[in-house]
C-alpha positions in Angstrom: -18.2 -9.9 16.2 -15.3 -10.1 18.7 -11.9 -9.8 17.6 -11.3 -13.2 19.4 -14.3 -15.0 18.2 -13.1 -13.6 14.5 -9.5 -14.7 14.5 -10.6 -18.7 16.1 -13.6 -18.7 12.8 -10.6 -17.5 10.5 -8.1 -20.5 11.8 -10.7 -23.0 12.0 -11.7 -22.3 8.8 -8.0 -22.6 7.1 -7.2 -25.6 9.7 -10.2 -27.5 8.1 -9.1 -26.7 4.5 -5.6 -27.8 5.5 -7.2 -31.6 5.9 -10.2 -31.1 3.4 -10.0 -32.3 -0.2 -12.7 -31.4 -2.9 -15.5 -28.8 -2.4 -13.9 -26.2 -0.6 -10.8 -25.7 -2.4 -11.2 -23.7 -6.0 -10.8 -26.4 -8.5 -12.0 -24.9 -11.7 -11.7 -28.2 -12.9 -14.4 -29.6 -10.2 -17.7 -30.7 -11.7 -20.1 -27.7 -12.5 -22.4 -28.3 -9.6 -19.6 -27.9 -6.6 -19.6 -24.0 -5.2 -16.6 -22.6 -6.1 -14.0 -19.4 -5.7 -12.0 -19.4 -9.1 -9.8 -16.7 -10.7 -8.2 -14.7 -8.0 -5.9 -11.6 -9.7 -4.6 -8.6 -9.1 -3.9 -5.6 -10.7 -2.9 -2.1 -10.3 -5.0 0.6 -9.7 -8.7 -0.2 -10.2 -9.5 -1.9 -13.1 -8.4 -5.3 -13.9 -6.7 -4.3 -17.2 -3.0 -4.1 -15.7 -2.5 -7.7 -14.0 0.7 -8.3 -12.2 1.5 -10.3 -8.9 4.5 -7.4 -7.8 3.8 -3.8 -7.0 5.2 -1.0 -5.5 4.3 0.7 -2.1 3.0 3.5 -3.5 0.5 1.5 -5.9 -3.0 0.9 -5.0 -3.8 -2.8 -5.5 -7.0 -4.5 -6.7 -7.7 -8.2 -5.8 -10.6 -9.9 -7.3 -12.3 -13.3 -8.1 -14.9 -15.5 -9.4 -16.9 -17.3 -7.2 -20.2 -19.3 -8.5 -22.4 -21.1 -6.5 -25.0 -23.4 -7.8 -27.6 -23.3 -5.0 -30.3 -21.9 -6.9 -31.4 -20.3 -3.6 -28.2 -17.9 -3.8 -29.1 -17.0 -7.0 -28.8 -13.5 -7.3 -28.0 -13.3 -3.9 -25.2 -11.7 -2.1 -23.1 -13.7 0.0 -23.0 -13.0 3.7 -19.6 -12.5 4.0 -16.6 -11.7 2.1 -13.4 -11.6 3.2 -9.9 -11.2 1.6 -6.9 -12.6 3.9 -3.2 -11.4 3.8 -0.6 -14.4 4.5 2.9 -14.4 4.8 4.8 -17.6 2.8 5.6 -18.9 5.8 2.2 -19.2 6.7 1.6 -16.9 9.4 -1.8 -15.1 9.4 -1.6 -10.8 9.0 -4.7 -9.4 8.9 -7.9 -9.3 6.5 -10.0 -6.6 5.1 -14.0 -7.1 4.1 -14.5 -7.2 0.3 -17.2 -6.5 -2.2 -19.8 -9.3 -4.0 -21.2 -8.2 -7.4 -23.6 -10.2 -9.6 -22.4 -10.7 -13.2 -25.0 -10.5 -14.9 -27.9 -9.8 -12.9 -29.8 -13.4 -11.2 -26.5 -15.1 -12.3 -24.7 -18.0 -9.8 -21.8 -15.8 -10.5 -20.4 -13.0 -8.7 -17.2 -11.1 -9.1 -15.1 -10.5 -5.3 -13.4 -7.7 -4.7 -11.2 -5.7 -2.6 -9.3 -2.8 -2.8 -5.7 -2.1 -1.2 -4.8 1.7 -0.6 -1.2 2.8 -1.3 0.9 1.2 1.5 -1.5 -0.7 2.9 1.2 -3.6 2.8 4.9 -3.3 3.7 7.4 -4.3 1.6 7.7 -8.4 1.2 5.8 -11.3 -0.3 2.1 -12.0 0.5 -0.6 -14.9 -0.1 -3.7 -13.4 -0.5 -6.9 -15.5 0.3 -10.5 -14.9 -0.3 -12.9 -16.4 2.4 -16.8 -16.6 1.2 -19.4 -17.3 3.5 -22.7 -18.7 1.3 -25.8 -16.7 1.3 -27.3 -19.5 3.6 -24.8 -19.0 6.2 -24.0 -22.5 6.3 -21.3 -22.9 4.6 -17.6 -21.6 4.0 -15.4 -21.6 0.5 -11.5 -20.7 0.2 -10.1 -19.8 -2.7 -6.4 -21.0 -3.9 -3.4 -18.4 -2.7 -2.7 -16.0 -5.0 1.1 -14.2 -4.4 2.0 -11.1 -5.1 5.4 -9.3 -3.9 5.5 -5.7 -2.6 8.4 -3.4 -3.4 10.2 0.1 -2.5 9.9 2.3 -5.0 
């Protein structure tokens, strides 16, 4: 895909969430039948045991999530794309990185996203992170909440 094409589907797709209510915001409290992207941590290193939202340059940094979709189609079925999305708190866009899908368990609606951030893959500063799924269907788009985490110098 072009970089140009890329970067007008990423800011269409936060535009539209910017004026849409319901479905494509994670709302774990959203009836059991609405798709949704719920849980987004992070941690250090590359197991979730160690959750924390700051971190130093020089730590590698997990990001993962839940996301469950009810379509009994994309049962057991990897999305087609998973994105996770680094934003400033002002709002300005900085890049993205493709993540991982994995069923939990096997056949299951759920699947655990993740990505994994190399040691000084971020600058020092304060970051939104975003996780974009794309359904198996290819039809449709979910966003999950902003998670912040803050980067420091050792």
């Amino acid at each position: 895909m072009k970089r140009a094409l890329w970067m007008k589907t990423v800011a269409f797709v936060l535009g539209a969430l910017g004026m849409m209510t319901g479905v494509a915001w994670a709302d774990p409290s959203g009836a059991a039948n609405v798709p949704q992207v719920l849980n987004v941590v992070t941690a250090k290193g590359a197991a979730l045991d160690q959750q924390t939202r700051t971190f130093l340059t020089t730590d590698p940094i997990l990001a993962a999530a839940t996301y469950y979709d009810p379509n009994p189609t994309c049962s057991g079925v990897a999305p087609v794309l998973v994105q996770l999305f680094f934003v400033n708190l002002e709002g300005q866009f900085l890049g993205g990185r493709d993540a991982i899908s994995t069923v939990n368990p096997p056949g299951s609606k759920y699947r655990v996203l993740s990505a994994t951030l190399a040691p000084g893959d971020l600058a020092p500063g304060a970051y939104n992170l975003v996780f974009l799924v794309r359904d198996c269907t290819n039809f449709t788009s979910f966003v999950s909440g902003f998670n912040t985490i803050r980067v420091l110098t050792p």
